[in-house]
C-alpha positions as CSV (number, residue, x, y, z in Angstrom):
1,X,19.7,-3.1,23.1
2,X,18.5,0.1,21.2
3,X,18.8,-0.1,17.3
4,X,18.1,3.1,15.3
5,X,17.1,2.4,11.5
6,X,16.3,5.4,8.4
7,X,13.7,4.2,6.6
8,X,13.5,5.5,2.8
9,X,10.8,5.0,0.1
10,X,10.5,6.2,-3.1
11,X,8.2,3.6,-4.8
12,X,6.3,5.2,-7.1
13,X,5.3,9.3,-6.0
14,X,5.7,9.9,-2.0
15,X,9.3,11.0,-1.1
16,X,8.9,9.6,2.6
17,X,11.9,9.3,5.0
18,X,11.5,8.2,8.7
19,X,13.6,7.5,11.7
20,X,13.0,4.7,14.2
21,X,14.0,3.6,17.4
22,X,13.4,0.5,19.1
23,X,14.9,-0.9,22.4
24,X,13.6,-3.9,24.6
25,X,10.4,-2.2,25.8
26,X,9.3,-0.1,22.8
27,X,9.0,1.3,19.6
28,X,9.6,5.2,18.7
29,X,8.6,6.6,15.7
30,X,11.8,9.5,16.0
31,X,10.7,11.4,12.9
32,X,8.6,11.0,9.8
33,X,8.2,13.0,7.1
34,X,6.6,12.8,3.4
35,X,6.8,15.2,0.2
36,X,3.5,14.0,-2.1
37,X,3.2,15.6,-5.7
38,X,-0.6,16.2,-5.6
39,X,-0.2,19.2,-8.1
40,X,1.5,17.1,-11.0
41,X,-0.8,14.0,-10.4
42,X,-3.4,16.7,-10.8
43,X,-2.1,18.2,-14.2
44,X,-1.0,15.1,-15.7
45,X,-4.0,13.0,-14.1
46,X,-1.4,10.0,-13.0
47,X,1.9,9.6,-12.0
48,X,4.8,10.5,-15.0
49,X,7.8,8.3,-13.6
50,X,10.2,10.8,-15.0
51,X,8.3,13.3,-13.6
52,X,8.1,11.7,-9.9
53,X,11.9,10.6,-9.9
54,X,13.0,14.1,-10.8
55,X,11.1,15.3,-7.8
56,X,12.4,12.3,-5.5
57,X,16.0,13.5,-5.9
58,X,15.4,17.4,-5.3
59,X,13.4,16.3,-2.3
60,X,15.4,13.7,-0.8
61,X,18.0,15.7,0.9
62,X,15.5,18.8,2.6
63,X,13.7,15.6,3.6
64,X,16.6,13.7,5.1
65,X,18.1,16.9,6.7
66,X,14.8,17.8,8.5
67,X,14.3,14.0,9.7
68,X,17.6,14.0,11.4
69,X,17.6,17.7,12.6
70,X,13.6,17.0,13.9
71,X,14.3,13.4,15.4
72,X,18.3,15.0,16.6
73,X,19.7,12.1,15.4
74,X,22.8,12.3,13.7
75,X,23.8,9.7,10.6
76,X,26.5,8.1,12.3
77,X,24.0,6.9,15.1
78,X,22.5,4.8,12.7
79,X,22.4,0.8,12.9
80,X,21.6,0.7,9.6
81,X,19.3,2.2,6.5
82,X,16.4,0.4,5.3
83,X,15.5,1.5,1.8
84,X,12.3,0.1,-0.7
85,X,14.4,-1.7,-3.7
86,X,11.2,-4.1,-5.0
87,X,8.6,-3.1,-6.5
88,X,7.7,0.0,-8.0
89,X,9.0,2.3,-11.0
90,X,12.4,1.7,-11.6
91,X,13.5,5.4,-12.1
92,X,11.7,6.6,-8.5
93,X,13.4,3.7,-7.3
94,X,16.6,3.9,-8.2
95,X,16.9,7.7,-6.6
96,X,15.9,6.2,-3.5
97,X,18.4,3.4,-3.4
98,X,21.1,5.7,-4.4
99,X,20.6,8.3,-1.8
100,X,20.6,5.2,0.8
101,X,24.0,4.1,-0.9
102,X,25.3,7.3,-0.6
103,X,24.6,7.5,2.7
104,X,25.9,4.6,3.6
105,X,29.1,5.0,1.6
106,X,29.6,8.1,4.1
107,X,28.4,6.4,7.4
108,X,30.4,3.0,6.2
109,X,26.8,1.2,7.6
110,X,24.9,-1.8,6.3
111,X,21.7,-1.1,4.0
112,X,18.2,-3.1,4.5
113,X,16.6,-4.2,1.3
114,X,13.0,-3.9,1.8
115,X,9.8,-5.0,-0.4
116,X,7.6,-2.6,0.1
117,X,4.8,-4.8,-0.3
118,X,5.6,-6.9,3.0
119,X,6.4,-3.5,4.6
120,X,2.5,-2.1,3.9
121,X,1.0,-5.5,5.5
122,X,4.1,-5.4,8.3
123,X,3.4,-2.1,9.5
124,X,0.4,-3.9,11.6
125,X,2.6,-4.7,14.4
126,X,3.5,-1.1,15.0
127,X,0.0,-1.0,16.4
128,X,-1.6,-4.3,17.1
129,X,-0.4,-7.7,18.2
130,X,-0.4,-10.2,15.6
131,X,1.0,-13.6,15.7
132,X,2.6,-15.8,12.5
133,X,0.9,-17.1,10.9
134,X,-1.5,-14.5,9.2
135,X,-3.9,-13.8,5.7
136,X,-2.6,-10.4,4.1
137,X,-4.4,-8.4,2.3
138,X,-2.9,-5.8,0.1
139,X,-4.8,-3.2,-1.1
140,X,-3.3,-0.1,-3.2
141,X,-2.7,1.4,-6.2
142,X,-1.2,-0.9,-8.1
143,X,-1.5,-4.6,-6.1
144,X,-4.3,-6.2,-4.6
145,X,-3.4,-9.5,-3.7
146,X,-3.6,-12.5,-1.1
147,X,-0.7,-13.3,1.1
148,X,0.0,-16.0,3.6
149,X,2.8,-15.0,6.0
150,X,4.9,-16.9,8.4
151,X,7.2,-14.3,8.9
152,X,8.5,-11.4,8.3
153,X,10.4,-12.8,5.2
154,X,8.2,-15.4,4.0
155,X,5.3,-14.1,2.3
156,X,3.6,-16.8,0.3
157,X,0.8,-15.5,-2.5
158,X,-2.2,-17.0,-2.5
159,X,-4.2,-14.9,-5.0
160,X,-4.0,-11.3,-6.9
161,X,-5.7,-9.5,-9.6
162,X,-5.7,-10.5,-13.0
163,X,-6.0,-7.0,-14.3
164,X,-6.8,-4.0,-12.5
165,X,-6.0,-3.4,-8.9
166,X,-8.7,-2.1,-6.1
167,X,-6.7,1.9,-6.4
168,X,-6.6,1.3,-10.0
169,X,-10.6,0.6,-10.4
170,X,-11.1,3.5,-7.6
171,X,-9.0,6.0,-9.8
172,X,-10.2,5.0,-13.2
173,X,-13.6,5.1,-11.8
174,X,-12.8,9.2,-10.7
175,X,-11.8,9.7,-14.3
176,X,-14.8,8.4,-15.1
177,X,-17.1,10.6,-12.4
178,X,-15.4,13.6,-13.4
179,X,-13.3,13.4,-10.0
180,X,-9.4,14.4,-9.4
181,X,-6.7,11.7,-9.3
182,X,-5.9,10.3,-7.2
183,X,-9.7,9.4,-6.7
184,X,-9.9,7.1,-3.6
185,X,-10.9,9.3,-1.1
186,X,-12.7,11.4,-3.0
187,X,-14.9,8.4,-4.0
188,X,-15.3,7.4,-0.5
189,X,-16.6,11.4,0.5
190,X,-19.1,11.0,-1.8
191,X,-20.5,7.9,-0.9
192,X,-20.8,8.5,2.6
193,X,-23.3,10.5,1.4
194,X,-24.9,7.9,-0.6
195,X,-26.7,4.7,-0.6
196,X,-24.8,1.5,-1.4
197,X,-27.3,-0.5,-2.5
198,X,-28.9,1.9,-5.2
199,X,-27.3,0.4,-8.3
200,X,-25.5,-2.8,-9.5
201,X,-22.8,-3.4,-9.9
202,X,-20.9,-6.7,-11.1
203,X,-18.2,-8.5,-9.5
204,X,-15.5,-9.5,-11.5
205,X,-14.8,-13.6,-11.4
206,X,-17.7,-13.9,-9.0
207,X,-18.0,-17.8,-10.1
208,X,-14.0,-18.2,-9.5
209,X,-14.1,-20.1,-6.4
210,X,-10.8,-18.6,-5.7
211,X,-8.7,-15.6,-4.6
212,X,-8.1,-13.9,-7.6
213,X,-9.5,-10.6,-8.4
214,X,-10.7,-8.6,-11.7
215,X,-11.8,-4.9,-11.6
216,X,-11.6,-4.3,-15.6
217,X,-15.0,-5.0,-15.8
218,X,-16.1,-3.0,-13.2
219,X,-14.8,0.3,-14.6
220,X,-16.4,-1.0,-17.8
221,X,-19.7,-1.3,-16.6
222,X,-19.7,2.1,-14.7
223,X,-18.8,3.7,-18.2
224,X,-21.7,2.2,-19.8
225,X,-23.6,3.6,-16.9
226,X,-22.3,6.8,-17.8
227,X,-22.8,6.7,-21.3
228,X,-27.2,5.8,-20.7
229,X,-26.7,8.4,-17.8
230,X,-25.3,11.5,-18.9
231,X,-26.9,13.2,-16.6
232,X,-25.6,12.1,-13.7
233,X,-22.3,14.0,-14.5
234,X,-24.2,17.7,-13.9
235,X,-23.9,18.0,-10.5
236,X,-21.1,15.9,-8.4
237,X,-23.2,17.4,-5.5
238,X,-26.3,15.4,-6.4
239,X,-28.1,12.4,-4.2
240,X,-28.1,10.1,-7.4
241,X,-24.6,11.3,-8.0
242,X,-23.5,10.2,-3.9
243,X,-25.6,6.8,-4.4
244,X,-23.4,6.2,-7.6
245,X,-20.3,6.5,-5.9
246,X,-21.4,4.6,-2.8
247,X,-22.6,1.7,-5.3
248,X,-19.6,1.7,-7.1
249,X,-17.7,1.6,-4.0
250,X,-19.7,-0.9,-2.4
251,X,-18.9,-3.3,-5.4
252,X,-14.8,-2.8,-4.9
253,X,-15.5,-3.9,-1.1
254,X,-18.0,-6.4,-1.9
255,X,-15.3,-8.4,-4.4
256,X,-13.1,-8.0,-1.5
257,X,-14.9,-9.4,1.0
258,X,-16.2,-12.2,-1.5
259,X,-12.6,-13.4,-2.5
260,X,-11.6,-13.1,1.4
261,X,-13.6,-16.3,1.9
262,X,-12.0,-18.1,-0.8
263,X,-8.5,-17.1,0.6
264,X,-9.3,-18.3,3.5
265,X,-10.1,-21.9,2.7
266,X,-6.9,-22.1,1.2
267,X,-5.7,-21.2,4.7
268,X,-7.5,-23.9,6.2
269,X,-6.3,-26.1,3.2
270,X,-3.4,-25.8,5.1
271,X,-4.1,-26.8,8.1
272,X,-5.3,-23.5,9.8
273,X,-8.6,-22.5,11.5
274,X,-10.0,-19.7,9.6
275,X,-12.0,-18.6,12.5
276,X,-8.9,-17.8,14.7
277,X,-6.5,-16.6,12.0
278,X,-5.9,-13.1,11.9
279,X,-6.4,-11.2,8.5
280,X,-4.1,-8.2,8.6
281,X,-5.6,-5.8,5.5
282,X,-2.8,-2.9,4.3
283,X,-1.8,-0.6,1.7
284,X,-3.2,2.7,0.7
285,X,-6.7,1.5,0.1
286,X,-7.1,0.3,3.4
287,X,-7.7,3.9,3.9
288,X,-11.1,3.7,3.0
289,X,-13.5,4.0,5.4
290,X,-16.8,1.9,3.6
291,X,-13.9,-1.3,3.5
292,X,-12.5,-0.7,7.0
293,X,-16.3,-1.2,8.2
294,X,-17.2,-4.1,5.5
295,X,-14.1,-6.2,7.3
296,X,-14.6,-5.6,10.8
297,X,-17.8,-6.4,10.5
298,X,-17.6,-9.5,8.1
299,X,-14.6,-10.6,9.8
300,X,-14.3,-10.5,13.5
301,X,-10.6,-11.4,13.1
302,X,-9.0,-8.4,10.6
303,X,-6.5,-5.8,11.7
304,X,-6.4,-2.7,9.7
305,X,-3.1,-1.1,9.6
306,X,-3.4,2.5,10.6
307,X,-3.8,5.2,8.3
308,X,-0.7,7.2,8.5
309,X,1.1,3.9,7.9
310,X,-1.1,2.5,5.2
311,X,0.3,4.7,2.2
312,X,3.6,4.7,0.6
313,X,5.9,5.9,3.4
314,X,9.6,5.1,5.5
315,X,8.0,4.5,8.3
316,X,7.0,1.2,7.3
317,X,10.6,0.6,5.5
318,X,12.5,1.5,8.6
319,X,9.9,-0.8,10.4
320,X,10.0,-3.8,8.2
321,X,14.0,-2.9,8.2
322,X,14.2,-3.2,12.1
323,X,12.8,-6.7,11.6
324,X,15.0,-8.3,9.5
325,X,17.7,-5.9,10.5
326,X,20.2,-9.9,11.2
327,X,19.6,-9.8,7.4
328,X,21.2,-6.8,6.5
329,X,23.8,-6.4,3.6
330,X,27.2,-5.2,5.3
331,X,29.1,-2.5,3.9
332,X,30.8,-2.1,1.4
333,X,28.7,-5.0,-0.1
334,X,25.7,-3.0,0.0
335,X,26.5,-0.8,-2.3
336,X,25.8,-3.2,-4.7
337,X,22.1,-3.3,-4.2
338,X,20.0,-2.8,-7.0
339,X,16.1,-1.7,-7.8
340,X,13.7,-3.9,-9.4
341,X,10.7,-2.9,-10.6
342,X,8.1,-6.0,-11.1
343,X,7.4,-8.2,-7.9
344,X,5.1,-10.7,-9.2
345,X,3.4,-11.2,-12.1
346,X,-0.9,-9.9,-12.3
347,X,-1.8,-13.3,-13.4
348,X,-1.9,-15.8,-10.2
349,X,-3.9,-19.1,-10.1
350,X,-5.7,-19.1,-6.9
């Protein structure tokens, strides 16, 4: 049976619309396309939700025209539309989830809910095999945190940050260096360059035991750096400047990699063997290449999702769609889906 899904997400900045196409034997990634707002995270050094959901809706159509046209697909081929409804800022949101009702109110077909969360971990299996059940990692902007997942509809968390998130301590830390925003992989440039064991750095709830994270103190300590070291500011080009950005990055992968071990004796609290579990790591973070090389070699066991599929985009939503498609809301019920903007709370005992 061939099922065709749109995938649409509008989370946060990235206006990203995909189409897939799966039948018994494979899966075909039709068309996917992506409209990022670089320039205004630039100006207003972070993302202005107003800002980003006025964009998403003079996007959306050019963007949903071209993926059809591209992938010569027509709307009414659809099996249904997947679009991201949980989490994210509620005004971004909501102009995605309208433009899949609207679409759906022309097409008369069903819509697909989809956390976008799940979607960054279950985009693994559009390139590895992985088998329920797994440890999730989620590493982005705005979540890091701990899943256990049987399916792909039960996600179970076992840990997350308490205050800032991995992307979050990566772009304050920019701000900091004098870097652009978003600062990830401009971080991770530099310190390829640099040497990771220079300077030290702390790791936040190091005595924890557990899988929850803290990268407030982090930041904090690089700004004291700063403040001793002026210096180091006057050329972004400098060795001392590269081993700076290496050791501030190697601490970000080394809290990882610390509360990984903790997450995973709660896995084997349940009954699981930790050596033959797979850890799937995702989200836009998993982009980073000094983290990517920390897992594989820590842990033999981790699947990275692949980079095109690790940021915000609706290839993952018309993925995650595809898998829960017998869950989808028929029309015209599903034009009573909503947007909600908070998932889980920061604050989770491991």
């Amino acid at each position: 049976m061939t099922q065709i899904i749109l995938g649409i997400e509008t989370s946060c900045d990235d206006t990203s619309v995909a189409l897939l196409k799966k039948t018994s034997a494979k899966l075909d990634v039709l068309s996917h396309l992506k409209f990022g707002q670089e320039e205004s995270l630039a100006k207003w050094g972070g993302v202005v939700p107003e800002i980003a959901a006025r964009n998403h809706l003079e996007k959306m159509t050019p963007l949903l025209e071209a993926c059809f046209e591209q992938s010569n697909i027509k709307p009414n081929d659809l099996d249904a539309i997947a679009v991201t409804t949980v989490p994210g800022l509620l005004g971004p949101l909501l102009t995605g989830v309208n433009a899949a009702k609207s679409l759906a109110l022309l097409i008369k077909k069903p819509i697909i809910p989809v956390n976008h969360l799940y979607a960054h971990l279950e985009a693994i299996h559009m390139s590895e095999e992985v088998s329920y059940p797994y440890l999730g990692l989620l590493i982005s902007g705005g979540h890091s945190v701990f899943f256990w997942v049987e399916s792909s509809r039960e996600f179970k968390v076992l840990g997350s940050t308490i205050d800032d998130a991995a992307g979050e301590a990566f772009d304050k830390g920019g701000k900091l260096l004098g870097l652009g925003y978003p600062a990830g992989h401009l971080v991770d440039a530099k310190a390829k360059r640099g040497d990771r064991n220079k300077f030290d750095f702390p790791i936040g709830l190091k005595a924890s035991a557990d899988s929850r994270l803290s990268y407030s103190g982090l930041k904090t300590s690089l700004r004291v750096f700063l403040e001793k070291n002026p210096s180091f500011l006057q050329d972004q080009n400098s060795q001392e400047f590269f081993d700076l950005c290496a050791s501030y990055q190697s601490a970000i992968s080394k809290a990882l990699l610390l509360k990984t071990k903790y997450a995973f004796k709660q896995v084997e609290n349940l009954g699981f063997n930790s050596k033959t579990t797979d850890l799937v790591i995702g989200g836009g973070v998993a982009c980073n290449s000094m983290i990517r090389e920390d897992f594989k070699n820590k842990y033999p066991q981790t699947k990275i999702v692949k980079p095109e599929f690790c940021t915000d985009n609706g290839a993952m939503i018309a993925h995650l769609g595809l898998l829960n498609i017998d869950h989808a809301h028929q029309y015209p019920e599903c034009l009573a889906i909503d947007a909600r903007g908070r998932f889980i709370q920061k604050v989770q005992n491991g």
